[in-house]
Chimera marker file (.cmm) of the C-alpha trace (Angstrom):
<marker_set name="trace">
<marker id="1" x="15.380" y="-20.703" z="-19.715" r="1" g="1" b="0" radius="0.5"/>
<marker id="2" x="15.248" y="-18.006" z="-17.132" r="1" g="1" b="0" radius="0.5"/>
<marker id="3" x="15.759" y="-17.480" z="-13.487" r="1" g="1" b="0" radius="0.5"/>
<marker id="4" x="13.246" y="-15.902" z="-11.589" r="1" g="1" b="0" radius="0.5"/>
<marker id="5" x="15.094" y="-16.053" z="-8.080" r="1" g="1" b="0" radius="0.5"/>
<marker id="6" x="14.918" y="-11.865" z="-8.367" r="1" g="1" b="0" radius="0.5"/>
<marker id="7" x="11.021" y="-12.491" z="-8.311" r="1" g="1" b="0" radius="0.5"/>
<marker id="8" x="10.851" y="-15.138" z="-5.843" r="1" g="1" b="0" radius="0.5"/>
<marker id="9" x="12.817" y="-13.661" z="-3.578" r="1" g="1" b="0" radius="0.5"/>
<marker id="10" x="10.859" y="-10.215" z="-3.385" r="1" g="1" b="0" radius="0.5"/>
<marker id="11" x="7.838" y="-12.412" z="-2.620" r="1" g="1" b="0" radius="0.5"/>
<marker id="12" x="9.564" y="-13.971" z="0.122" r="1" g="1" b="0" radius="0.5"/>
<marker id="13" x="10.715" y="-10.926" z="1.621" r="1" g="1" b="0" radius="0.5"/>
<marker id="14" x="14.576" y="-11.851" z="0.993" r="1" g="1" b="0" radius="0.5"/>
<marker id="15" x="17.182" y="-9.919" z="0.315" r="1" g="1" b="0" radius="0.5"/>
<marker id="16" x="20.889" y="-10.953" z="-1.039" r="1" g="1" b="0" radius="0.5"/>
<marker id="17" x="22.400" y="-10.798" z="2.162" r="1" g="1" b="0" radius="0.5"/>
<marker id="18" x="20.465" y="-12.228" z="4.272" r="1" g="1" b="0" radius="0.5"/>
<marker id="19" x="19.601" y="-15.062" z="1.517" r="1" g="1" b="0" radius="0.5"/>
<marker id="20" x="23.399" y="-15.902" z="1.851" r="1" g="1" b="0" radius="0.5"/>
<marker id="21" x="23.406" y="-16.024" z="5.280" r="1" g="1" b="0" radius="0.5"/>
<marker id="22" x="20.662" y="-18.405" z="5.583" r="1" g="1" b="0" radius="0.5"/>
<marker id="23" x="21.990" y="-20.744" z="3.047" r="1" g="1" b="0" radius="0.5"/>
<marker id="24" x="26.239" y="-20.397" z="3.146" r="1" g="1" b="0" radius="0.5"/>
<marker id="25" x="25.985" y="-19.377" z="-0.604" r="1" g="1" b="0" radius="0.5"/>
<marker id="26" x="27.961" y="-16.240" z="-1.412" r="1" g="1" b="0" radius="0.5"/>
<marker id="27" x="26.659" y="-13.156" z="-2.082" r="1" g="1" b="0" radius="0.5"/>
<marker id="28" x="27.902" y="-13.227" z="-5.631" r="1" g="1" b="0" radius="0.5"/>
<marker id="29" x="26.837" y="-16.324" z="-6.855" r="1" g="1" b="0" radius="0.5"/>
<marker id="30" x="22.892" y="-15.397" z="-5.678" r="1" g="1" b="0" radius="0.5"/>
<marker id="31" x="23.416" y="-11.879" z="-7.676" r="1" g="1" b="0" radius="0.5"/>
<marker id="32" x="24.423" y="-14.085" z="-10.683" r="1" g="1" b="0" radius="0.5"/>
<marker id="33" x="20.951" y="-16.407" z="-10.646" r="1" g="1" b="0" radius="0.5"/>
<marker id="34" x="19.098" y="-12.644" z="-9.768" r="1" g="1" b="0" radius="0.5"/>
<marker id="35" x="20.651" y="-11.594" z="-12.964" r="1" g="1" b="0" radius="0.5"/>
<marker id="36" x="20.827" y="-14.551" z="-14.895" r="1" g="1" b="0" radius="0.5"/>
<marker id="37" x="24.749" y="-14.740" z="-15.869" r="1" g="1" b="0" radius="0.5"/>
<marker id="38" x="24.617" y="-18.484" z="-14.308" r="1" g="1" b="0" radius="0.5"/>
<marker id="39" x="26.715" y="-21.051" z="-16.754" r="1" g="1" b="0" radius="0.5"/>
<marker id="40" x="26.497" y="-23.215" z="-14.338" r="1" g="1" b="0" radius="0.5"/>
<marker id="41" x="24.038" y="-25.327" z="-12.322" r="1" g="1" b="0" radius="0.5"/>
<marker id="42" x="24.791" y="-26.943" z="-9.024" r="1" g="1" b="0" radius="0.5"/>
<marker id="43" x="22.036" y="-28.897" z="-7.813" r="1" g="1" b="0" radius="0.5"/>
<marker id="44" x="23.316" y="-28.331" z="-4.312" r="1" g="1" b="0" radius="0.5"/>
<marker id="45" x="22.889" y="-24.467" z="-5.049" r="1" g="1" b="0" radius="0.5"/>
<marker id="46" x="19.240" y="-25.119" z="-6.256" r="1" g="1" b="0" radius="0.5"/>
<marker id="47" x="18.331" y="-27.158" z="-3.092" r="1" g="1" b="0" radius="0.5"/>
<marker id="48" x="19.828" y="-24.764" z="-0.624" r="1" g="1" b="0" radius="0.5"/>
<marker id="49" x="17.702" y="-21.890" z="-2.288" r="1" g="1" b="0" radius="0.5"/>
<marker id="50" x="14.701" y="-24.027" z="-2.798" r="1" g="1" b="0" radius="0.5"/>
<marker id="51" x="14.733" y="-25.169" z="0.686" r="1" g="1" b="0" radius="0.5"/>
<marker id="52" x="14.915" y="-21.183" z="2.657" r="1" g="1" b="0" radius="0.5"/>
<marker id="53" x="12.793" y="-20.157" z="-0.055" r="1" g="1" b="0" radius="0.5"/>
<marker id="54" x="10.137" y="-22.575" z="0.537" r="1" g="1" b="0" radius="0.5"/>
<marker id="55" x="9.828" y="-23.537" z="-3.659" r="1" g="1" b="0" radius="0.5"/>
<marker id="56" x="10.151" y="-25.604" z="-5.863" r="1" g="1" b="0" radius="0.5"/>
<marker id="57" x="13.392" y="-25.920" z="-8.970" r="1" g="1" b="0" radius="0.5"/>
<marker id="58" x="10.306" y="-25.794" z="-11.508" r="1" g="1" b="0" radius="0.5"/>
<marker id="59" x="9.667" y="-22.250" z="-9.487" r="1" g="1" b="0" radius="0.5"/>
<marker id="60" x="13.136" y="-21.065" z="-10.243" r="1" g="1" b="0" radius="0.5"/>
<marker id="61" x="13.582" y="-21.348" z="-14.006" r="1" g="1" b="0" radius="0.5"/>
<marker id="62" x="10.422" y="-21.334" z="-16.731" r="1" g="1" b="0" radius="0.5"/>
<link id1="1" id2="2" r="1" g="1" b="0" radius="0.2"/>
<link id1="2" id2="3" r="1" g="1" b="0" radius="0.2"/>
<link id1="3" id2="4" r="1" g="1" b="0" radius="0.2"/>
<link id1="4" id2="5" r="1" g="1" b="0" radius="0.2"/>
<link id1="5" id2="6" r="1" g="1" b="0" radius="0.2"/>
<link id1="6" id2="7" r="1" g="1" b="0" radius="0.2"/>
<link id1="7" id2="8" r="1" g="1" b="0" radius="0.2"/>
<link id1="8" id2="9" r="1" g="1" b="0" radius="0.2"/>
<link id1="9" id2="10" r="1" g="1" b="0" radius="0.2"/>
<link id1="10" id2="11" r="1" g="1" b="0" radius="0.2"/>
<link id1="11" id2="12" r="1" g="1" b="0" radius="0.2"/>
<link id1="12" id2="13" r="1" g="1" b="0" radius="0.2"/>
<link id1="13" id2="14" r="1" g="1" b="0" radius="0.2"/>
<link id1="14" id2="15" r="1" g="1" b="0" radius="0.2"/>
<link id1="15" id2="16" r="1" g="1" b="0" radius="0.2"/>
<link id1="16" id2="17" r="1" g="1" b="0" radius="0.2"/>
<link id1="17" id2="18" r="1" g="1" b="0" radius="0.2"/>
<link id1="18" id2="19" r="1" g="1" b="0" radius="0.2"/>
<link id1="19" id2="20" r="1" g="1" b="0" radius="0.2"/>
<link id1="20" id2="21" r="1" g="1" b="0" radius="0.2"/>
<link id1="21" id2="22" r="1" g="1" b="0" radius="0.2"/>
<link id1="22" id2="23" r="1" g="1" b="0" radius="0.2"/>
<link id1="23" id2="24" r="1" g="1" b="0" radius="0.2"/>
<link id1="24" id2="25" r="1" g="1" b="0" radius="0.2"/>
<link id1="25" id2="26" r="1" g="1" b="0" radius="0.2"/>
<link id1="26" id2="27" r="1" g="1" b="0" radius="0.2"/>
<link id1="27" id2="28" r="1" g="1" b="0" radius="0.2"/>
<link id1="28" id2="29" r="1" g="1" b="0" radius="0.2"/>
<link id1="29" id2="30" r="1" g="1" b="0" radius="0.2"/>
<link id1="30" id2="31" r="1" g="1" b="0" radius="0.2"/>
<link id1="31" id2="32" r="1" g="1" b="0" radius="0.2"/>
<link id1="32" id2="33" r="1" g="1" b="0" radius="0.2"/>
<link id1="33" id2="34" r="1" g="1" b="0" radius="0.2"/>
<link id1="34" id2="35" r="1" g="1" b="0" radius="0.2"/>
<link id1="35" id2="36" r="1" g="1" b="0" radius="0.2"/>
<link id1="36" id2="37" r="1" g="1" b="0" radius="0.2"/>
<link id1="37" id2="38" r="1" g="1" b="0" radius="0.2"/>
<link id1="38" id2="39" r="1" g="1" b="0" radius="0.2"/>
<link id1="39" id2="40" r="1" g="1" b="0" radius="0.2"/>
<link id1="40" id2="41" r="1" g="1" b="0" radius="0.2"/>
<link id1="41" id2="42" r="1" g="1" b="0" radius="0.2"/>
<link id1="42" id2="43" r="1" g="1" b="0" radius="0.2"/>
<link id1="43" id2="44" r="1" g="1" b="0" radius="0.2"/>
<link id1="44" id2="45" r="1" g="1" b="0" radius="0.2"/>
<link id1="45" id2="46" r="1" g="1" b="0" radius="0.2"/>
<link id1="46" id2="47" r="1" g="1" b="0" radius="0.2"/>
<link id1="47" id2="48" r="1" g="1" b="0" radius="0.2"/>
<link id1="48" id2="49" r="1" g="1" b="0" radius="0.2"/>
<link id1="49" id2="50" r="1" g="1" b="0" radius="0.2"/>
<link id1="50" id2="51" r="1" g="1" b="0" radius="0.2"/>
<link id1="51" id2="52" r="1" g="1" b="0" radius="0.2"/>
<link id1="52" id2="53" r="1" g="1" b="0" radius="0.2"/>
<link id1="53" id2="54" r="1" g="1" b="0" radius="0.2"/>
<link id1="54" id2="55" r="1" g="1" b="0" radius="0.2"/>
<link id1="55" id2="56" r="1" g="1" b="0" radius="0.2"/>
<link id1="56" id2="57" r="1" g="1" b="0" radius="0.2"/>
<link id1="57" id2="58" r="1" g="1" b="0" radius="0.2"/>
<link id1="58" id2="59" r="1" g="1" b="0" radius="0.2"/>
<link id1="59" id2="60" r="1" g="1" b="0" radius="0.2"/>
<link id1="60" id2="61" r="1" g="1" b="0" radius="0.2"/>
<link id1="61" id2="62" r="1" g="1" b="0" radius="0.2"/>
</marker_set>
C-alpha cells in the first residue's frame, strides 16, 4: 500500500507548511505520509488531511 499525499497535495496546491497549519499536524509527521515511512495509522490523522484536502482515505493509499 502506498501513500500518495505527495501527489495529492501538488494537485491541491499545498505545501508542508501550510498543510500543517491548516490541520495542527506537525510538519514531520506529513513529510513521513509524503515519503511513505508511516508505521502507523491514526484515523484522526487521515480525517484531518482528508478533510483540508477535500478527498477521500481511498484517495490517499492504492
Amino acid at each position: 500500500m502506498k501513500c500518495w499525499l505527495k501527489q495529492i497535495m501538488k494537485k491541491a496546491g499545498k505545501t508542508t507548511k501550510e498543510l500543517s497549519k491548516e490541520t495542527g499536524i506537525s510538519k514531520q509527521t506529513i513529510e513521513k505520509y509524503r515519503n511513505n515511512k508511516i508505521h502507523i495509522l491514526y484515523f484522526r490523522t487521515l480525517d484531518k488531511l482528508c478533510r483540508c484536502l477535500n478527498c477521500d482515505n481511498t484517495d490517499l493509499f492504492k
